[in-house]
C-alpha positions, 0 to 999 in steps of 0.5 A: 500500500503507498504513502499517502503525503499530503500538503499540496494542491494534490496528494502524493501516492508513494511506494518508495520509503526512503525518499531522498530530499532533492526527490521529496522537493521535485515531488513537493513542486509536482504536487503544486503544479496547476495541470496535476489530476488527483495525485502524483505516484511514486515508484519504489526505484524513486530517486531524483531527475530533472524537474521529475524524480525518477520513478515519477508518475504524473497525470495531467489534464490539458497539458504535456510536460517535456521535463515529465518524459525526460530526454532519454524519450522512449528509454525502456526494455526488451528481453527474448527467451532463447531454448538454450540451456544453461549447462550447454554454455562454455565460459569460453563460448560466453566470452567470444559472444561478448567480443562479438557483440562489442564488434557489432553493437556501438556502445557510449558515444559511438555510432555506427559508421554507415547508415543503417538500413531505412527500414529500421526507421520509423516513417516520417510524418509532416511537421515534425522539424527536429526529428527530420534535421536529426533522421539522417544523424539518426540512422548512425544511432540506430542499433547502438547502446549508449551510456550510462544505465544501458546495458545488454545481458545474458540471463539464466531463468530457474528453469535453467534457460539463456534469455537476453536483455537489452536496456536503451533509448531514442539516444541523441534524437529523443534528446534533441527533441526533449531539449527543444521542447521544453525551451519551447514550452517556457517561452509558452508560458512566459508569453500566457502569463503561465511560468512556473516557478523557473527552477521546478523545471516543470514547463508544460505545453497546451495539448492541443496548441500547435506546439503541443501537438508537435512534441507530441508528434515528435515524442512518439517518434522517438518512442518508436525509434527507440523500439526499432533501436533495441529490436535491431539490436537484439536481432544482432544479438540473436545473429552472434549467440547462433553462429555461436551456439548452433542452432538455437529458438528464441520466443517472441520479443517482449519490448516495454517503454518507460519514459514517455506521456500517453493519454489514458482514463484515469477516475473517471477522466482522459488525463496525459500520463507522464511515466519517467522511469515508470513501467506501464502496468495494467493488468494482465500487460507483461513488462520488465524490470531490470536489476542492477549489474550483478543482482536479478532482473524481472519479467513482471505482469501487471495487476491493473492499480488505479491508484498508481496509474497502472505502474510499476518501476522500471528498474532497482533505482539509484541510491548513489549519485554517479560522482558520489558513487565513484567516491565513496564506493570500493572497486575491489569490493564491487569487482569481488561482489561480480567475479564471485557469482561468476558474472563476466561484468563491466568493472574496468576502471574506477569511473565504471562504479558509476553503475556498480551494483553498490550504486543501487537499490536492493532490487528484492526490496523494490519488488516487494515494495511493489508486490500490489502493483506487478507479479514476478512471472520469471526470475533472470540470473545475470550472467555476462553484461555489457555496459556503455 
């Protein structure tokens, strides 16, 4: 059951204990915002972002907010369940995948040399200006990580069979768009009269305006790339993991995003539901929720509850700070806390505890805090993991 924080215009729904104080004054601001409907959601990962904690859920009447989506637009998950079982692997093989896989998947700021093929991006549609300055930039991002939390991994379930997982996004084109949005949305505002306070970060678009039928264009867009971004990767995975493993069946892909605004009926009322860091959830919906590097990640089904909008986390959540995590954390202890569960990892350097597992939440934590939102249909065992 959440916490339920009153004091503000709405109330505050809160699955998440520990919240920290930069995440409880961006909530404070979201409560107080004039478009907020019934009350604002709090996931069990919550910890702060940009005008928006991570892990925030905020339903809106009449308005889009940029800042709510955040600029890795259309961020999320996908996962396949190969018929390879574990006791088929050799370590040796499991390496020569992950070379192969560094070969073929840019990772951090790199981008693929040529362009790849048009297919693998989504159609064009008229007035969407940054997404059509960006496509041809875009078409060298495609198929590539990223940085930061983005990961691909190997996954043993109980039953003893490999999965792959990859984490990515919409890489610079979600961000060129988010960024000229909200720009745009706080010259909106000024010239209504409307400005929030600057320093919420929390400017917001009308949603049938021009403007903001246009970063609605472009947001989907780039939810869409960000898909075809994963699906093309994991179809590079699949390729490797054959030609390394033999002849191997994989079951359908299972995709979900979790940074994105969509309209959806809420109380009664169509309201735009902001998920930054949030996993939809509604009943029946199967999702994903992935650990850290190092502890277990989660094919999840939703349980549909009202009162978190139909959401669930998206992932363990940081507890760390990236510079506070590279200070404080101990690189042989993390490496010792990877290597003694067998797990090839993406420790090299003392800059990489950025993502170490000690920078994040306890993952089992999260899903119990969460137990009435999502079901765990299957548990994922890291293996081997790639990081950007």
């Amino acid at each position: 059951m959440p916490e339920v924080i009153v004091g503000g215009r709405v109330p505050v729904y809160s699955w998440c204990r520990d919240i920290e104080p930069g995440a409880r004054e961006q909530l404070a601001h979201l409560a107080e915002h004039p478009f907020a409907f019934h009350h604002i959601a709090v996931m069990p990962d919550c910890h702060e972002g940009y005008g928006m904690p991570i892990g925030g859920v905020l339903a809106a009447e009449q308005v889009v907010v940029p800042n709510a989506v955040g600029v890795d637009i259309g961020c999320g998950m996908c996962a396949v369940k190969s018929s390879l079982e574990r006791s088929q692997m050799e370590r040796k093989k499991l390496e020569q995948f992950l070379t192969l896989v560094r070969r073929a998947i840019p990772v951090g700021f790199n981008h693929h040399k040529r362009p790849q093929e048009e297919r693998w991006m989504p159609p064009l549609e008229s007035d969407m200006p940054i997404v059509e300055r960006e496509y041809d930039s875009a078409r060298h991002q495609v198929g590539t990580l990223g940085g930061g939390n983005h990961f691909i991994e190997m996954q043993c379930d109980s039953d003893g069979f490999i999965w792959l997982m990859v984490h990515s996004g919409s890489r610079n084109i979600g961000l060129k768009v988010a960024e000229h949005y909200n720009k745009v949305a706080g010259h909106e505002n000024d010239k209504r009269g409307e400005r929030l306070p600057k320093n919420w970060q929390l400017d917001f678009l009308r949603i049938h305006s021009d403007e903001g039928q246009r970063y609605l264009r472009e947001m989907y867009y780039c939810v869409e790339f960000a898909f075809n971004n994963r699906r093309l990767m994991m179809e590079r995975l699949k390729e490797i993991f054959i030609d390394i493993f033999g002849p191997v069946g994989f079951l359908p892909l299972i995709n979900i995003a979790h940074n994105y605004a969509e309209e959806e009926e809420h109380f009664g009322r169509k309201v735009m539901v902001h998920r930054k860091g949030a996993t939809k959830a509604t009943a029946g919906l199967v999702g994903i929720v992935p650990g850290s590097q190092g502890s277990p990640s989660y094919i999840v089904e939703g349980l549909g509850n009202p009162d978190s909008f139909h959401s669930c986390a998206h992932g363990a959540g940081r507890k760390m700070g990236r510079r506070e995590a590279v200070k404080k954390l101990k690189f042989d202890d993390e490496v010792y806390r990877l290597e003694s569960q067998g797990i090839i990892h993406s420790l090299f350097r003392r800059a990489d505890l950025e993502e170490a597992m000690g920078a994040y939440k306890d993952i089992s934590a999260v899903m119990e805090a969460q137990s009435d939102l999502v079901k765990i249909r299957v548990e994922l065992k890291p293996l081997a993991v790639v990081k950007g």
